[in-house]
C-alpha positions in Angstrom: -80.2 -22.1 -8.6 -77.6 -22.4 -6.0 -74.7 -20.8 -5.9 -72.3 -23.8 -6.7 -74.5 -24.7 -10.0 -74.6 -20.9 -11.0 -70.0 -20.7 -10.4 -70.3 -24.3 -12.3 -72.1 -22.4 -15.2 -69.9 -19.8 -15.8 -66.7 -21.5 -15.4 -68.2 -24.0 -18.1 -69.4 -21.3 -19.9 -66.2 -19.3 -20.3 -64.2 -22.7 -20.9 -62.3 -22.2 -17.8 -60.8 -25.1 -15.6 -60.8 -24.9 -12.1 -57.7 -23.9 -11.8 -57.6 -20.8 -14.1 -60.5 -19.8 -13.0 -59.6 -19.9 -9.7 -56.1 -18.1 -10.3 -58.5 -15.1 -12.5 -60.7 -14.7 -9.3 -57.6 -14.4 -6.9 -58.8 -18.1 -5.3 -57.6 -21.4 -5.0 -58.9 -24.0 -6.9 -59.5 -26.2 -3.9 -61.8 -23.7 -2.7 -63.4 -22.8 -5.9 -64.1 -26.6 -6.2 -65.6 -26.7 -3.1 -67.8 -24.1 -4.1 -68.8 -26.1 -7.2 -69.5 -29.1 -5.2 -72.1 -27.4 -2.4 -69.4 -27.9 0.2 -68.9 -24.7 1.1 -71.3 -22.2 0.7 -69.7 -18.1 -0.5 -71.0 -15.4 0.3 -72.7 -13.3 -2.4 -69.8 -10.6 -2.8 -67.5 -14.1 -3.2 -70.0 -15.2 -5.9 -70.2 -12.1 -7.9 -66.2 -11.7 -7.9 -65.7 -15.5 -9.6 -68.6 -14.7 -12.1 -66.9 -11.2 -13.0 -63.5 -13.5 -13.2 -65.2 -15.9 -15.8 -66.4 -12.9 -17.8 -70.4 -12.7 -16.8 -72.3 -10.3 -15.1 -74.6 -11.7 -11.9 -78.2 -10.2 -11.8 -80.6 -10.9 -9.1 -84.4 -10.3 -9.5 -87.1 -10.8 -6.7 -89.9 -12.6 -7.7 -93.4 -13.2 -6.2 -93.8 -17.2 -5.2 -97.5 -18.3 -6.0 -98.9 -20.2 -2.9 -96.7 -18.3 -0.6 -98.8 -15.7 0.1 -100.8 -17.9 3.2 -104.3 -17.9 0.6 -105.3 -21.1 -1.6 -105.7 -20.8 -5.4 -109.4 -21.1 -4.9 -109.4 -18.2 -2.6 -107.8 -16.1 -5.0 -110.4 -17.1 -7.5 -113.3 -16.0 -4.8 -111.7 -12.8 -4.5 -111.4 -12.4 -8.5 -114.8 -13.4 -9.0 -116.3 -10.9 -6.0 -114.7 -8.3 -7.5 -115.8 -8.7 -10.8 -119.5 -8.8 -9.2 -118.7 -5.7 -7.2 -118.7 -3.9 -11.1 -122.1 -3.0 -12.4 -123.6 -4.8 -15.6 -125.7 -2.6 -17.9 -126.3 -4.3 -20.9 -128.7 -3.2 -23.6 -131.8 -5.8 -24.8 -130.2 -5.4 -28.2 -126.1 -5.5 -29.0 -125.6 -2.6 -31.5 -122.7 -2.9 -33.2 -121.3 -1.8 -36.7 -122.1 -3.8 -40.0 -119.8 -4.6 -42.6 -119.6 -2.1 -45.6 -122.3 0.4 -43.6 -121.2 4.0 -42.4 -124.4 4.0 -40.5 -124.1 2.7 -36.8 -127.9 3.8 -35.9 -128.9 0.4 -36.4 
C-alpha cells in the first residue's frame, strides 16, 4: 500500500475532510491532497504525523517476498525433498500400535 492510499484510509476512517485533517496535522490541505493523490510522495516521519492526527497508530512489518529470493519454486521443492532423504527411515515389518479397549501394547 502506498502511502497516499494508507493517508486516504485514515482520513476516511476518522471521518475527516481534507481540510481538518490537514489543520489537526499542522498541514495544508493542498498538500495533504496531494499526498492522497500520489502527487507528492512524504516522507515516512510526514506519514506517521497525519496518521497520529487522524487518530491511528502506523505499524510497519518486514516480510519475506516468495520468489525473491533468486531460486524457483521447484528448487525449493528439490531442496525440501533432499533433505527429507538426508533423514534415515527405519521402519518395522509390522506397525505396532495400541488397540481399542486393550491396556496391552505388546501386540
Amino acid at each position: 500500500m502506498d502511502a497516499g492510499a494508507l493517508i486516504r484510509r485514515a482520513r476516511s476512517g476518522a471521518g475527516f475532510s481534507l481540510r481538518h485533517l490537514a489543520e489537526l496535522a499542522g498541514t495544508s490541505h493542498a498538500t495533504l491532497s496531494a499526498y492522497e493523490s500520489d502527487r507528492v510522495n512524504p516522507s515516512m516521519q510526514t506519514v506517521q504525523r497525519i496518521i497520529r492526527a487522524a487518530g491511528f497508530g502506523l505499524t510497519i512489518d518486514l516480510v519475506p517476498l516468495v520468489g525473491d529470493t533468486g531460486s524457483s519454486r521447484g528448487d525449493e521443492l528439490l531442496q525440501v525433498l533432499e533433505l527429507a532423504a538426508a533423514f534415515p527411515a527405519r521402519h518395522g515389518r509390522k506397525l505396532k500400535y495400541p488397540r481399542f479397549g486393550e491396556h496391552d501394547q505388546s501386540r
